[in-house]
C-alpha positions as CSV (number, residue, x, y, z in Angstrom):
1,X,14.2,-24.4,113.5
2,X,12.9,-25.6,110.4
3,X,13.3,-22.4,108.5
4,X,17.2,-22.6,109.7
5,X,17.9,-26.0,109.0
6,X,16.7,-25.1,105.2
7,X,18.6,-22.0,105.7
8,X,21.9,-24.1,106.1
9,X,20.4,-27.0,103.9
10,X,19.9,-24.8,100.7
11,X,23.1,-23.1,100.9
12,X,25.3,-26.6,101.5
13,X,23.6,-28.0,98.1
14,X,24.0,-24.9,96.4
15,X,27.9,-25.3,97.1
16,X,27.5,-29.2,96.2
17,X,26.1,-28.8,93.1
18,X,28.0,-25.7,92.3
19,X,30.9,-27.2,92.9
20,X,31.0,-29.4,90.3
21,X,30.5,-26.7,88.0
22,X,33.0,-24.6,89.2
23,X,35.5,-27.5,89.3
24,X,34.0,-27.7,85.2
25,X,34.4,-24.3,84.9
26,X,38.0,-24.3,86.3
27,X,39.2,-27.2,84.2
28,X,37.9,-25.6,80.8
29,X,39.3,-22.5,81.6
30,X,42.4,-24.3,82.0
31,X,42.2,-26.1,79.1
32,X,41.5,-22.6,77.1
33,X,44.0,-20.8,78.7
34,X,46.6,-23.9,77.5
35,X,45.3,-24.0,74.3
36,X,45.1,-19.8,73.6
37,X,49.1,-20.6,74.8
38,X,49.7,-23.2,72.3
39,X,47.6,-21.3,69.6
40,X,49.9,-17.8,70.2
41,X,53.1,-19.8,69.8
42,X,51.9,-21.1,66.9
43,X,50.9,-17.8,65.1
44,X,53.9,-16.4,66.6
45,X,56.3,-19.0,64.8
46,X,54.3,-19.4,61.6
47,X,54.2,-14.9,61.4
48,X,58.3,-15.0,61.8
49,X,58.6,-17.9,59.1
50,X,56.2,-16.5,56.4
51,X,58.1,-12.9,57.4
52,X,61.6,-14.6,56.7
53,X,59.9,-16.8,53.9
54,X,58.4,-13.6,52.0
55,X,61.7,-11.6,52.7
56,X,63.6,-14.5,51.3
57,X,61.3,-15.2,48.5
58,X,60.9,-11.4,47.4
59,X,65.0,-10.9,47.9
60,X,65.0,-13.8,44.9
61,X,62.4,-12.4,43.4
62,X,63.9,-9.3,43.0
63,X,67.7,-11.1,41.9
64,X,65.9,-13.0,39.4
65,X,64.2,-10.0,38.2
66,X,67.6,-8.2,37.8
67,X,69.5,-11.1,36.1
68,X,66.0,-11.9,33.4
69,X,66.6,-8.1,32.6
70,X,69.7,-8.4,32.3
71,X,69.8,-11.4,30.3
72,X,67.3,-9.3,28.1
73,X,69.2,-6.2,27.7
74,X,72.5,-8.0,26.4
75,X,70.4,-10.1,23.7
76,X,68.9,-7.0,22.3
């Protein structure tokens, strides 16, 4: 009887106790899985800006480059 009642004791505190820490555990998976969401749009956004950014930048790049030589050859 005794060795029962501990048998059902034992487990019903296990399930107390973890169950806190699974409701823990839960939450801050939650809370990482919202935030690795957050952080991958991010990226995502910032990666297609720098890539239109760079492409825009190096297209002006390469104009200016064109017009300075250019401007160079016909002052020679």
């Amino acid at each position: 009887m005794l060795r029962s009642s501990w048998g059902w004791r034992r487990p019903l505190e296990k399930t107390i106790r973890g169950g806190g820490s699974k409701v823990r555990n839960a939450f801050y998976s939650l809370v990482f899985f919202f935030l690795a969401i957050i952080f991958a749009l991010l990226s995502f956004f910032f990666f297609f800006s720098f890539c239109f950014i760079g492409l825009d930048g190096l297209l002006s790049q390469v104009q200016c480059y064109s017009h300075c030589r250019r401007q160079v050859l016909l002052t020679r």
